[in-house]
SEFI-310606 format. One line per 3 residues: number of its first residue (from 1); for each residue x, y, z of C-alpha. Coordinates in Angstrom, 2 decimals, padded with zeros to 5 digits. Layout:
! SEFI-310606
NUM	X,Y,Z; ...
END
This chain:
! SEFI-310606
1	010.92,-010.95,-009.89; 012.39,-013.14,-006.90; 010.48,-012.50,-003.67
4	013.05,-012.06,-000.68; 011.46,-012.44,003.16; 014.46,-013.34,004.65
7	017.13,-010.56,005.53; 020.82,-010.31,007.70; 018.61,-008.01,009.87
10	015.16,-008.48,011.38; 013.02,-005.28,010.24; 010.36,-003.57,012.35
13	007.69,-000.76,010.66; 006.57,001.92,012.10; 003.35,002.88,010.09
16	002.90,006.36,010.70; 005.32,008.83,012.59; 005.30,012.54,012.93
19	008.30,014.42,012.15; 007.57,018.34,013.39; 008.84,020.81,011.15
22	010.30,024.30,012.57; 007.21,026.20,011.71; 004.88,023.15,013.66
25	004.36,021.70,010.28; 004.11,017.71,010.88; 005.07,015.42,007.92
28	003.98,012.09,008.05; 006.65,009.00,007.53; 006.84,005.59,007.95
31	010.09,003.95,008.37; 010.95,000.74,008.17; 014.73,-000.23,009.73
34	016.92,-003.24,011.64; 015.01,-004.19,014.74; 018.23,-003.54,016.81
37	019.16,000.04,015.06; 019.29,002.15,018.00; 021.84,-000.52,019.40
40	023.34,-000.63,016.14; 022.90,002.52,013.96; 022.63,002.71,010.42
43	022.68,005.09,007.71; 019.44,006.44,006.53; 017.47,006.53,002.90
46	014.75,009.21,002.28; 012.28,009.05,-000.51; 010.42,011.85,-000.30
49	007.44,012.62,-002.52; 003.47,014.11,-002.41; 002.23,010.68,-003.52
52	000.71,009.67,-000.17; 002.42,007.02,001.32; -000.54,005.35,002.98
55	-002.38,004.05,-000.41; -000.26,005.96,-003.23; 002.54,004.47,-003.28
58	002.05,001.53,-000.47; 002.69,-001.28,-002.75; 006.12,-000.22,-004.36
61	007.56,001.23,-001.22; 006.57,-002.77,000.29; 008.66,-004.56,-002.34
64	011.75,-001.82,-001.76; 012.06,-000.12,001.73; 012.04,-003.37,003.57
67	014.65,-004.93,001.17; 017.18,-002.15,002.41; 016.14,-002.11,005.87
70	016.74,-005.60,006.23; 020.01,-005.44,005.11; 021.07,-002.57,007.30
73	019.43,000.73,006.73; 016.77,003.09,008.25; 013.58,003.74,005.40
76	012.09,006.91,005.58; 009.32,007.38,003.06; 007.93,010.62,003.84
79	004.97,012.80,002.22; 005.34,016.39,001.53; 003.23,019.04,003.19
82	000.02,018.78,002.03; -000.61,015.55,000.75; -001.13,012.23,002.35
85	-001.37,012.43,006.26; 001.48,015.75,006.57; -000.29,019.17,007.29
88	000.09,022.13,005.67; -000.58,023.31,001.71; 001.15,022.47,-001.10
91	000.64,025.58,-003.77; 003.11,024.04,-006.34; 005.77,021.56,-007.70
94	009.83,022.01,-006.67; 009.44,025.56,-004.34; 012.16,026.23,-001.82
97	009.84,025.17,000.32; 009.50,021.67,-000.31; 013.30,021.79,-000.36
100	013.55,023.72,003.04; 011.43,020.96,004.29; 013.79,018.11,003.17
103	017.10,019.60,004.75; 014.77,019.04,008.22; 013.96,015.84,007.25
106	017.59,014.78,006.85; 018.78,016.24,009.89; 015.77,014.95,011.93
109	016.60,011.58,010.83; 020.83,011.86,010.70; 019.91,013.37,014.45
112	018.04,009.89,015.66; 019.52,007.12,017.83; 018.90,004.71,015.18
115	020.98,006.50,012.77; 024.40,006.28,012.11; 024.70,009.83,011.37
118	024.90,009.63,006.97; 022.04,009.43,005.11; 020.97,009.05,001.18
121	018.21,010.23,-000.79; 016.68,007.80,-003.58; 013.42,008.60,-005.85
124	011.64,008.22,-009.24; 010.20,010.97,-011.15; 008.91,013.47,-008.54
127	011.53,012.00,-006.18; 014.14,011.92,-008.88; 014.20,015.36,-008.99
130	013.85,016.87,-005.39; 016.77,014.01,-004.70; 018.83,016.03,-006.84
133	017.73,020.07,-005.85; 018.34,018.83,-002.28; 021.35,017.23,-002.93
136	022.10,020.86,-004.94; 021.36,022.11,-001.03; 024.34,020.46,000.50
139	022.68,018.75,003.66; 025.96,018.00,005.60; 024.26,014.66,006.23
142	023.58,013.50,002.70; 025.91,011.78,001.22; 024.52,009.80,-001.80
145	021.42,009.56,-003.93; 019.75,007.49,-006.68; 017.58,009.65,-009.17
148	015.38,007.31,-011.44; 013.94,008.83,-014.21; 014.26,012.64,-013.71
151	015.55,015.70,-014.73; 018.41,018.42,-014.54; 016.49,020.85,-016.30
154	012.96,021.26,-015.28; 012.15,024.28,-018.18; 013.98,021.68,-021.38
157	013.31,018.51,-020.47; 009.59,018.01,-018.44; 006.50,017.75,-018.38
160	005.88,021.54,-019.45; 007.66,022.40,-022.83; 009.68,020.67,-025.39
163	012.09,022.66,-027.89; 010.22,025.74,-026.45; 007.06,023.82,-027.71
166	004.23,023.68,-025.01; 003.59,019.85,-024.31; -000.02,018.79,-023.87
169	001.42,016.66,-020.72; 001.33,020.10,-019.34; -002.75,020.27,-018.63
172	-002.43,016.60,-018.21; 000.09,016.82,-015.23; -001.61,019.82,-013.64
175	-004.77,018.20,-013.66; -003.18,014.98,-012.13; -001.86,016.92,-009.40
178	-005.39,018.58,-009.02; -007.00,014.86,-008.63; -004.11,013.77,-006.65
181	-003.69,016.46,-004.20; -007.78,017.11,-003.72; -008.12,013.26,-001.61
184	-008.26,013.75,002.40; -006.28,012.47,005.28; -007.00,009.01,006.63
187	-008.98,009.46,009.26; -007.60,005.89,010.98; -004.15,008.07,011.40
190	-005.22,011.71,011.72; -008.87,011.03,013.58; -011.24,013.53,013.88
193	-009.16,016.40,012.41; -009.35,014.56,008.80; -012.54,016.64,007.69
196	-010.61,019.86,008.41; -007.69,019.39,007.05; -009.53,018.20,003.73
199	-011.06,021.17,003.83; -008.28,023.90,004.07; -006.73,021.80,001.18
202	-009.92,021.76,-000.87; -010.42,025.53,-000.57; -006.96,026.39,-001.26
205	-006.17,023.98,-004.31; -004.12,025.48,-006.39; -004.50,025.70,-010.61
208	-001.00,024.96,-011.71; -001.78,025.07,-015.29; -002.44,028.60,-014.94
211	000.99,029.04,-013.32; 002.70,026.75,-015.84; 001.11,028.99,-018.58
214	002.17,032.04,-017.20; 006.14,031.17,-017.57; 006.26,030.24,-021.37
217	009.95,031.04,-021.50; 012.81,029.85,-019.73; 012.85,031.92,-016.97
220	014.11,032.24,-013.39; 010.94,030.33,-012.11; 011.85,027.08,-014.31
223	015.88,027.67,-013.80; 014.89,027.26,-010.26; 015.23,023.52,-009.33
226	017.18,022.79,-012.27; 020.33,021.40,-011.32; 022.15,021.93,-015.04
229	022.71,026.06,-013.47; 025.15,024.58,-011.49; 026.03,021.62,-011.79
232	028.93,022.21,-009.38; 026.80,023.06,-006.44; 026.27,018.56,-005.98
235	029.23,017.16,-003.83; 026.94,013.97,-002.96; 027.30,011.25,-004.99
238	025.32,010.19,-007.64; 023.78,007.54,-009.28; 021.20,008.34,-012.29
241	018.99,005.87,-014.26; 016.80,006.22,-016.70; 014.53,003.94,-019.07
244	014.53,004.81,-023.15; 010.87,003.95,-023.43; 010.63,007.12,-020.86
247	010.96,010.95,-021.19; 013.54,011.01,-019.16; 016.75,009.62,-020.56
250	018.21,013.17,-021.58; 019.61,013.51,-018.08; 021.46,010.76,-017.47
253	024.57,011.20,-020.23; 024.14,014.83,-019.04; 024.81,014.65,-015.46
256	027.39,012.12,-016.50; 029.34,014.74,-018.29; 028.35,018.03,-016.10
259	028.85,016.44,-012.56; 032.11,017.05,-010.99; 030.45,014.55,-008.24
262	031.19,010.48,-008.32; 028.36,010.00,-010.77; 027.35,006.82,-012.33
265	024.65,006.28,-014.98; 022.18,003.07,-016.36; 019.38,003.39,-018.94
268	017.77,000.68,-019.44; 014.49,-000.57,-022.04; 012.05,000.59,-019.59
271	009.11,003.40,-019.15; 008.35,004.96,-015.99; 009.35,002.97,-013.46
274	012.16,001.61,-010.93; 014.36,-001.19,-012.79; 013.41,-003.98,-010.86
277	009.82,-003.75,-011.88; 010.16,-002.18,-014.96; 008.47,-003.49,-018.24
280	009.38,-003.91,-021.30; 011.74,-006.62,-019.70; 014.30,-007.32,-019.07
283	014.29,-005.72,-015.02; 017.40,-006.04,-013.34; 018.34,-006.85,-010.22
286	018.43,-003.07,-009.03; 017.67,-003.25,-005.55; 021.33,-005.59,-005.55
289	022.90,-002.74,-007.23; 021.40,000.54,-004.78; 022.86,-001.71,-002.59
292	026.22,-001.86,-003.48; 025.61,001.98,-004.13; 024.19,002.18,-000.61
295	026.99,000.13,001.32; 030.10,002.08,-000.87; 028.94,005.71,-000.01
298	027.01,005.29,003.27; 028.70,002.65,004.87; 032.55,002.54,003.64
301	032.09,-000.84,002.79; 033.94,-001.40,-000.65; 031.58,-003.21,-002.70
304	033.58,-002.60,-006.20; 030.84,000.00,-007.46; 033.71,002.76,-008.30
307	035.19,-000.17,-010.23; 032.06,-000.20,-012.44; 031.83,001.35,-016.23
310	030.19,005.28,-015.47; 027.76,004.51,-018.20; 025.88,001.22,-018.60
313	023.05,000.97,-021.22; 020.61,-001.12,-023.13; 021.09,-001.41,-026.92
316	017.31,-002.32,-028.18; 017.99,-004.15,-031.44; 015.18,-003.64,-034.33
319	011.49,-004.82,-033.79; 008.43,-004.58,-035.51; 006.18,-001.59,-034.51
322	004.20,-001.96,-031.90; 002.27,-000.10,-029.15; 003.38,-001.94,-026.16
325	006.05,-004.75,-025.74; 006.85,-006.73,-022.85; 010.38,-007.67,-023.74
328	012.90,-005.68,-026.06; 015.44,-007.65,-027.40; 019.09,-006.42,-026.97
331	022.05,-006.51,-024.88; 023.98,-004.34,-022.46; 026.87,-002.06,-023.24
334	028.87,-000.33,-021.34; 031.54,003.20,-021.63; 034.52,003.97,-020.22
337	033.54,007.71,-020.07; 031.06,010.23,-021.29; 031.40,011.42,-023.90
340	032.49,008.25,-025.01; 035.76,008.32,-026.68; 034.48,005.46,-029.33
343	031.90,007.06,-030.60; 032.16,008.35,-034.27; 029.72,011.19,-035.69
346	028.29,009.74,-039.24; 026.39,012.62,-041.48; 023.85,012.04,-044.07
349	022.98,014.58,-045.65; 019.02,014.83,-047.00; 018.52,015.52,-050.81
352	015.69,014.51,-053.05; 017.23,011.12,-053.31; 016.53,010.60,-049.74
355	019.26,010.63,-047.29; 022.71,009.77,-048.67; 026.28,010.47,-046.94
358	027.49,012.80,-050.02; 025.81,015.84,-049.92; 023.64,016.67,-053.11
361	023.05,019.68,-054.84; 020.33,022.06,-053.31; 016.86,020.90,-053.54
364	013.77,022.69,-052.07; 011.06,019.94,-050.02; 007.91,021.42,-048.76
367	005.25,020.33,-046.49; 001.86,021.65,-044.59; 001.20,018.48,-042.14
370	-002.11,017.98,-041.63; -003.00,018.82,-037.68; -003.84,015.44,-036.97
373	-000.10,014.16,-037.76; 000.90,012.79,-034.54; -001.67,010.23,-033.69
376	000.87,007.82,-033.61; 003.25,009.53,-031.06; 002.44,007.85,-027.87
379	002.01,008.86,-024.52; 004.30,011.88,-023.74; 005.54,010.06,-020.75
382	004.90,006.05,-020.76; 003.84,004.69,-017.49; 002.16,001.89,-017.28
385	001.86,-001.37,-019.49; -000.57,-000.11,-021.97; -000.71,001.15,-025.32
388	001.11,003.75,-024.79; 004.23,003.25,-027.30; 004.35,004.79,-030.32
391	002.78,002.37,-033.19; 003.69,002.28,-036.81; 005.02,005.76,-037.96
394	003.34,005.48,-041.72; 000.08,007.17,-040.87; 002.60,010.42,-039.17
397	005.23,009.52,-042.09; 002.45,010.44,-044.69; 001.99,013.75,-043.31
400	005.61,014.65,-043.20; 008.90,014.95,-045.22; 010.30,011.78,-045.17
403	014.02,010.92,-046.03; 015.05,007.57,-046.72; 018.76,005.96,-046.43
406	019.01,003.46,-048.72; 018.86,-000.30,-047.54; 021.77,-000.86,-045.15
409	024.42,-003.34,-046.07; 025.33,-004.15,-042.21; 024.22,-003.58,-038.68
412	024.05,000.45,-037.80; 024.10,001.06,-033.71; 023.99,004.58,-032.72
415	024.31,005.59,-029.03; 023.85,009.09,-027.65; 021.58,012.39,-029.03
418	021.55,012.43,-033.01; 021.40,015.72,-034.43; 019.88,017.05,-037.59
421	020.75,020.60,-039.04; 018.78,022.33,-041.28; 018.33,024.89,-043.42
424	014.36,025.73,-043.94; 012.17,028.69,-044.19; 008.39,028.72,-043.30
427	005.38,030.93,-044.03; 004.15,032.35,-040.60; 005.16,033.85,-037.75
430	005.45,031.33,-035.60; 006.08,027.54,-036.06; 007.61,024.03,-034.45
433	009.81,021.45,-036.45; 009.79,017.72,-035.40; 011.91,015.43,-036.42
436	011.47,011.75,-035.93; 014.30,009.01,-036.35; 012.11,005.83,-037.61
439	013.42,002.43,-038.17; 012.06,001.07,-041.73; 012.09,-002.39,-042.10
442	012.11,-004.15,-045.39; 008.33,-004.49,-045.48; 007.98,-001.01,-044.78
445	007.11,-000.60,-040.76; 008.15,002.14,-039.54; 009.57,001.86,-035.89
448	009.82,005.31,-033.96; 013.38,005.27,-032.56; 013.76,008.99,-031.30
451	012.35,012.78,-031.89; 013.29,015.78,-031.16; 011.13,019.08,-031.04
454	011.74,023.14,-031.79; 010.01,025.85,-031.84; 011.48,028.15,-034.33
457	010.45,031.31,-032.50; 013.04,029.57,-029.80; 016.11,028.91,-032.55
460	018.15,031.31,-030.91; 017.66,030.30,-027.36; 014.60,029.67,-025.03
463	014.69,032.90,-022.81; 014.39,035.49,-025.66; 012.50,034.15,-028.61
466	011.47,036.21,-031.20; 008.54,035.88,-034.27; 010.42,034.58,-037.80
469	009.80,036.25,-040.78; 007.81,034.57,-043.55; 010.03,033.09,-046.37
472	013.54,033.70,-044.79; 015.88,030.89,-044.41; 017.41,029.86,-041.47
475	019.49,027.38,-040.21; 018.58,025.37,-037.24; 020.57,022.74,-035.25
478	017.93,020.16,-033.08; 019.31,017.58,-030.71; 016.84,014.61,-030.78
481	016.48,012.10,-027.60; 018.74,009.89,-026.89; 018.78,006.63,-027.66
484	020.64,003.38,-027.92; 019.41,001.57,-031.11; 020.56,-000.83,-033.39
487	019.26,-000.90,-037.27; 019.57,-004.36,-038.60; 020.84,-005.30,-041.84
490	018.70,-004.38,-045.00; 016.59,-002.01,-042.90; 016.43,001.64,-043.39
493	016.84,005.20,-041.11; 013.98,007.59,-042.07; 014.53,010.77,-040.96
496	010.55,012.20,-040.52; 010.14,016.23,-040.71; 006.68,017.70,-039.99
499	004.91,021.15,-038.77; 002.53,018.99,-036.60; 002.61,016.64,-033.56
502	-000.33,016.38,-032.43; -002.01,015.96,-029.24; 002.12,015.52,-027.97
505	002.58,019.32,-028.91; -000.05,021.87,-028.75; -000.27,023.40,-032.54
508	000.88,026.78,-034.15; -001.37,029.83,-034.32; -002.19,028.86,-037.60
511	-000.97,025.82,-040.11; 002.19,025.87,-041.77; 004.11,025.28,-044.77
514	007.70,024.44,-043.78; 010.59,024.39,-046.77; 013.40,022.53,-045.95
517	016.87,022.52,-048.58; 018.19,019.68,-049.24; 021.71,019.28,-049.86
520	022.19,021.98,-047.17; 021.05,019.92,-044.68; 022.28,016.91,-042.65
523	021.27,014.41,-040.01; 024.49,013.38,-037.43; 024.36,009.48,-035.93
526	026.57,009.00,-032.98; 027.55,005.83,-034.72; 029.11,003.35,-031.95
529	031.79,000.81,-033.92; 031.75,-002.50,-033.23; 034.02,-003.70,-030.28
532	035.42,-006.89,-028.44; 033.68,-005.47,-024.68; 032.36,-008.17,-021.93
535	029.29,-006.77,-021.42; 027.48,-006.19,-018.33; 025.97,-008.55,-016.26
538	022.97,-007.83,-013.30; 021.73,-010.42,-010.67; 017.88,-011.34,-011.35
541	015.29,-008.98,-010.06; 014.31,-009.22,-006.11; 012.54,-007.43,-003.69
544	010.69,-007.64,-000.76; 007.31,-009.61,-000.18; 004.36,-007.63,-001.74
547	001.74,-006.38,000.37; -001.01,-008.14,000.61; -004.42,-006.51,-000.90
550	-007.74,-007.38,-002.53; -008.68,-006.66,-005.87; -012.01,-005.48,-006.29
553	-012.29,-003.91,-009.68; -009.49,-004.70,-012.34; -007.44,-002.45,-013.97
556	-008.48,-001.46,-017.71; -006.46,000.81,-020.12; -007.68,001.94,-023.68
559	-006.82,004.13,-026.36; -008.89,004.39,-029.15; -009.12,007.08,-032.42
562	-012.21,008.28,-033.77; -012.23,010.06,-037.63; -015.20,011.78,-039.41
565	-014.14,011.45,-042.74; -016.43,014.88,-043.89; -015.58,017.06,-040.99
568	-011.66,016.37,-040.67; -012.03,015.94,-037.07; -010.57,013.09,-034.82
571	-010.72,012.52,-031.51; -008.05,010.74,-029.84; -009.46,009.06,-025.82
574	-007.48,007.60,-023.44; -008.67,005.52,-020.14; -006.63,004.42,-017.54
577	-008.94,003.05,-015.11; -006.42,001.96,-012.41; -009.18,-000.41,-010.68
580	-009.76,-000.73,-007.02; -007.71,-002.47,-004.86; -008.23,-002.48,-000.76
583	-005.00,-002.96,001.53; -005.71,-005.78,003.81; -003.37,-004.26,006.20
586	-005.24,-001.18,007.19; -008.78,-002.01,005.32; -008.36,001.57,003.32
589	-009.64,000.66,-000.07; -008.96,003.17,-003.08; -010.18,003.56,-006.64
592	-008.84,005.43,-009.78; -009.77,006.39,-013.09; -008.26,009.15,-015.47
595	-009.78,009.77,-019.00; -008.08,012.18,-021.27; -009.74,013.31,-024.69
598	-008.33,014.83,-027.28; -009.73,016.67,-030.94; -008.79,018.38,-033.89
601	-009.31,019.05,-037.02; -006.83,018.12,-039.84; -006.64,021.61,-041.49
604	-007.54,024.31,-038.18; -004.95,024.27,-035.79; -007.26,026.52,-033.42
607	-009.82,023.56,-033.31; -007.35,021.94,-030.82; -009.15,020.97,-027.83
610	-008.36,018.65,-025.03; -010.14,017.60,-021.37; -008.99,015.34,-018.72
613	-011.69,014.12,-016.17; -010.05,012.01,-012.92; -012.19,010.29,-010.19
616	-010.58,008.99,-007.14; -012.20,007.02,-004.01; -011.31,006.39,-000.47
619	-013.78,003.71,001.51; -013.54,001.99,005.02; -016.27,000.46,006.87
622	-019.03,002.60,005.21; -017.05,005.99,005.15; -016.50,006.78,001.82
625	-015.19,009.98,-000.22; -014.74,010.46,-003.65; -013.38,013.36,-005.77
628	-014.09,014.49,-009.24; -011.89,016.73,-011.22; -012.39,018.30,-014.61
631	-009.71,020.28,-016.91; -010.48,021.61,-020.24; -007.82,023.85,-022.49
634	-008.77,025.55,-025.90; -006.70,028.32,-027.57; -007.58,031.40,-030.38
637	-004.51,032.81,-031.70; -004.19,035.15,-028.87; -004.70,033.90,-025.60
640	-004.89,030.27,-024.31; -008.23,029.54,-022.24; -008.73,027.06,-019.16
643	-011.64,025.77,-017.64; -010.85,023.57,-014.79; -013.41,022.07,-011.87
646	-013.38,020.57,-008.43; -015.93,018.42,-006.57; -015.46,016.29,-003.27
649	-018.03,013.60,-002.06; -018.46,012.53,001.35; -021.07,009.34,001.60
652	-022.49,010.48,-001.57; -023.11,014.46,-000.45; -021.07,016.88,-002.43
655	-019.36,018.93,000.16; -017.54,021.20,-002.07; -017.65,022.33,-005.65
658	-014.84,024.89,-007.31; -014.45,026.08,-010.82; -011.80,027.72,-012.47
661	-012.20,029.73,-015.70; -009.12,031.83,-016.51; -006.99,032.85,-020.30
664	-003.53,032.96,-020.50; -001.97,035.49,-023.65; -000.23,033.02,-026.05
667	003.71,034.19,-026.27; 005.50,032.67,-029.32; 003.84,029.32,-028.51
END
């Protein structure tokens, strides 16, 4: 990445200003902007997040929010209520009031002499989405945004529940935002009210797994702040982009197809992170592009972006199996529209002879997958540049139902959502189906391309579901992620079916046999034919100068699998010890480290078990804090349990010490 310290406009910073809600709620911001803005206005960018802006997300917003204020716009990087420096408590993720508290924002800052009057609203993740519900809002001022990595449909496609499955990312979000959320004011910016504040937000921490639990359906509280509703309610324009190592490339080709808004979308080979510091490489010049974005809809200036293909994407070609990468071979694509009109739909149909594109007569394939089949799945949500890709698929292949294509003759590139329909019949009341699109190559790797998940309980929708009866058949339809992917010559597509994903998807009541027909089932490839297309081309990656900062303990990531061979139990544990790193700037020094654990047994689903355990420091000058925070889940048949606990350190004295114990009745999950 190209470091950039000279601009068309000299920037000032303010560190820390107070923007005073109606209520007498103050939100902290800094903004960066063009020395000479309230001579010469200029449109305005929020990002607007609970990540605290002081240590949390310092170094990104140095390398982006002074790139755009020096060429001409006003930086606002605010955090919410409750976190950071702002006052007030924040009891959960998405309410109306965090969006309530945005539409000030915005016209606070369109309202400012430095501002031209039109602002836009960019974000990733957290800030993907709230860019979006407040765009859903209609500020008069907001006329653009750029959601990274985010969703449309907070109940389908989050954090929470897959397929009406429930995600284990579920405890391990909630107790994120219980480590996250429990760290104090600064008291360099907030002074001698910093030990109060703490404390309000201490005592009135919220457990949002227990609130997460409680909504195991999709009801109104998850169809709030889901944009997919009503898609017709965003007049701003938007630009989406998502990464395919992430799990959140769904909503891109859908808000390309639902918005009746200028919408443009890019999904490139990266996980969790903005595009022009996104692994696995190649990183694009994205900062260039928001520009262009940026100057078109907030400015007038025309830069050529309505000019551009809607939908620009990576196609990864083949590669061997591997847990982390930091380059994917491939090359960029582009569509005219979305639903592309050159895509063609290419069944093969699953028989005992593998998968073949003439259906065969009706055979019967059964499977009980051990609980431990899904050690090779991953992280749920790959952030960081770890192990946290999914491996070689043999170890989950062997505990599935595995359907082979035979070697292929020529290069196969699929782009869009395959979809497998199936005719099948389990044994219990309750069960999930996955189904995993692996790459075999001709020594027999097998390369995770996609998945999809279901709970059969949901098959007729996710608001309603109902118990299946033991031994019926029914026939099921899954949509698995999207992807762009490109199967090389002599390689094969597996199509993987199991009953278990485990620790990705919390397991059934009890284990399963699933039956699935061949012949009367089929998997669908959005097959894209080969074309003469100039393909797109982005500037090299730039941003602004980093801020400086001293490392004092190195970052170190792990994830290791224990197995006792007699017992059946393994135990999955993953560290991501984030280091310590002080900010020269300010002399704020801050320290991280999350460990998640996760066991089972092969043959009880109901020995599932998982704990997360965060620690996170604050030091200056001898004043130090720390927090530790403890989540464990468990489940019987019946009821899921919780156990979740809270300590905070000042100068080594524990100051304040919460536990949670609560159960949560298990509803078709």
């Amino acid at each position: 990445m190209k470091s950039v310290g000279q601009f068309p406009r000299r920037v000032e910073e303010i560190e820390n200003c107070w923007i005073t809600l109606s209520d007498g709620c103050r939100l902290a911001a800094r903004i960066w902007r063009p020395a000479n803005a309230e001579d010469d206005p200029v449109p305005a960018i929020l990002e607007y997040l609970p990540y605290r802006k002081r240590d949390g997300t310092a170094a990104r917003d140095a390398l982006t929010h002074p790139y755009f204020a020096g060429h001409g716009y006003a930086c606002l990087r605010v955090d919410m209520r409750g976190n950071g420096e702002s006052d007030g408590l924040m009891h959960d993720e998405y309410l109306a009031q965090e969006q309530d508290d945005a539409l000030e924002v915005i016209a606070w800052a369109a309202a400012q002499a430095w501002c031209s009057g039109t602002v836009g609203m960019m974000g990733i993740s957290w800030g993907g989405f709230n860019a979006l519900q407040v765009a859903a809002r209609r500020p008069p001022a907001l006329k653009a945004i750029i959601t990274v990595c985010s969703t449309d449909d907070r109940y389908a496609d989050d954090i929470h529940y897959k397929g009406g499955a429930l995600l284990c990312e579920n405890l391990g979000w909630a107790s994120t935002m219980l480590s996250y959320s429990s760290r104090p004011p600064d008291p360099a910016l907030v002074a001698e009210d910093w030990r109060e504040i703490w404390r309000q937000r201490l005592e009135n921490m919220p457990l949002l797994i227990e609130t997460w639990l409680g909504h195991q359906h999709r009801d109104e509280y998850w169809k709030h702040g889901s944009v997919c509703e009503d898609f017709g309610a965003i007049e701003a324009a938007v630009f989406a982009v998502g990464g395919w190592a992430d799990a959140y490339s769904n909503a891109v080709p859908r808000l390309l197809a639902g918005l009746s808004a200028p919408v443009k979308g890019l999904v490139g080979p990266w996980v969790h992170k903005y595009p022009h510091i996104a692994l696995p490489a190649p990183a694009i010049g994205f900062l260039q592009e928001a520009l262009r974005w940026w100057d078109y809809w907030l400015k007038g200036i025309d830069t050529g972006v309505t000019d551009d293909p809607p939908y620009i994407a990576y196609m990864q070609d083949s590669m061997p199996p591997r847990p982390w990468y930091d380059e994917r071979p491939g090359r960029w694509i582009s569509e005219p529209a979305w639903p592309s009109p050159h895509k063609e739909r290419r069944a093969f149909f699953l028989g005992g002879d593998g998968l073949a594109e003439t259906a065969a007569p009706e055979t019967a394939h059964t499977v009980c997958s051990p609980q431990t089949t899904g050690v090779a799945c991953g992280a749920f949500c790959a952030m960081w540049s770890g192990p946290d890709l999914p491996p070689d698929q043999r170890v989950d292949d062997a505990g599935s139902l595995v359907f082979d294509s035979a070697a292929l003759p020529e290069r196969l590139e699929f782009f869009g959502a395959p979809v497998i329909e199936v005719e099948l019949a389990v044994d219990r009341p309750q069960a999930f189906l996955v189904a995993r699109l692996c790459d075999v190559a001709p020594g027999g790797a097998s390369s995770r391309v996609t998945y999809g998940v279901l709970n059969l309980t949901h098959r007729d929708g996710h608001e309603r579901p109902g118990p299946l009866e033991p031994g019926k058949r029914y026939r099921v339809r899954l949509l698995l992620d999207d992807a762009a992917h490109s199967f090389a010559p002599g390689h094969r597509i597996r199509l993987a079916l199991s009953s278990a994903y485990w620790p990705l998807v919390w397991p059934s009541p009890e284990a399963v046999t699933l039956t699935v027909f061949g012949g009367a089932s089929a998997l669908e490839l959005p097959v894209r034919p080969a074309r003469d297309e100039t393909p797109p081309v982005f500037a090299e990656a730039e941003a602004a100068p980093p801020r400086a900062a001293t490392e004092l303990r190195a970052p170190r990531r792990s994830r290791t699998i224990e197995q006792d061979v007699a017992s059946g139990q393994q135990i999955i544990r993953v560290v991501n010890d984030f280091g310590e790193r002080r900010i020269d700037e300010h002399g704020l020094a801050t320290g991280e480290i999350a460990r998640e654990t996760y066991s089972i047994k092969a043959d009880d689903p109901l020995a599932a078990h998982m704990e997360t355990h965060w620690t996170e420091t604050l030091e200056r000058d001898g004043w130090r804090v720390r927090t530790e925070t403890r989540s464990v889940m468990w489940a019987d048949a019946e009821h899921f349990h919780i156990r979740a606990e809270l300590e905070a350190y000042e100068d080594g004295e524990r100051v304040h010490h919460k536990i949670w114990e609560t159960s949560v009745p298990r509803d078709c999950v």
